[in-house]
C-alpha positions in Angstrom: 30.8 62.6 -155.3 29.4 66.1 -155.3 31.0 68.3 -157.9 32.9 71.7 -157.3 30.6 74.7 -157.8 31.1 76.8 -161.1 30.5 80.3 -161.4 29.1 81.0 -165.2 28.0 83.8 -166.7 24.6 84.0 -168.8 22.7 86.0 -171.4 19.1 87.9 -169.9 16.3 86.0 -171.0 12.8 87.4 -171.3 10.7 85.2 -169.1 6.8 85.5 -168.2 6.0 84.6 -164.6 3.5 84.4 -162.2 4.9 84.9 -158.2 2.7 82.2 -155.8 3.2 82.7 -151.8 1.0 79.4 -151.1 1.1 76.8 -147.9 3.0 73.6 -149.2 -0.1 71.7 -149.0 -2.2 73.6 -151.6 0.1 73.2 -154.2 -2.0 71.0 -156.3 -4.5 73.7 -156.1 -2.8 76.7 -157.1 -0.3 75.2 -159.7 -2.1 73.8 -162.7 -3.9 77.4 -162.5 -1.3 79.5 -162.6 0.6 77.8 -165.0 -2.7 77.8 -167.4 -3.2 81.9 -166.1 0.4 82.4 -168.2 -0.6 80.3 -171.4 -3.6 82.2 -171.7 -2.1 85.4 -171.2 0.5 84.9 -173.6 -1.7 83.4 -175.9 -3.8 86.5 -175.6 -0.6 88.8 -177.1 -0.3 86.4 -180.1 2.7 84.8 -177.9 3.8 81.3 -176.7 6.4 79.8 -174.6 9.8 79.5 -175.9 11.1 76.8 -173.6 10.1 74.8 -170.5 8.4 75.5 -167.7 10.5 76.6 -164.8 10.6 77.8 -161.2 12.2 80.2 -158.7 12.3 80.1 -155.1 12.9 82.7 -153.1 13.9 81.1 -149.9 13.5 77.5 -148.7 10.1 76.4 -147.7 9.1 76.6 -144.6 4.9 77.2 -143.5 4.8 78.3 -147.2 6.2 78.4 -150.4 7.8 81.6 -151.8 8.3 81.3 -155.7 8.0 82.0 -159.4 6.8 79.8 -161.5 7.0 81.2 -165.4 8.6 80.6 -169.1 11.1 81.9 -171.1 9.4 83.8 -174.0 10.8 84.8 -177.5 9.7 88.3 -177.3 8.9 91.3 -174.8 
């Protein structure tokens, strides 16, 4: 049984992200990367991620994949 919808309301949340516009089929190529690319970088401000990993997609995919993926960190 699919539950009704819920509208909630949230507090912002600093994120860092990296946006990938990739085919579906070069995911494996482009992900481990990109998620390593944000590590490093937030490594390199004395920074680390303050919660999991996450993604964003723009729209469904289709010939490619539109998307964010990025984490939540504990200062800007």
């Amino acid at each position: 049984m699919i539950t009704t919808p819920e509208l909630i309301t949230t507090a912002e949340v600093p994120t860092a992200v990296i946006h990938l516009v990739i085919p579906g089929r070069d995911m494996p190529k482009y992900m481990d990367p990109a998620i390593q690319d944000i590590i490093k970088c937030l490594a390199d401000q004395g920074m680390q991620p303050a919660g999991p990993m996450f993604s964003y997609h723009y729209r469904r995919p289709s010939e490619t994949f539109d998307f964010e993926i990025g984490f939540e960190v504990s200062k800007t």
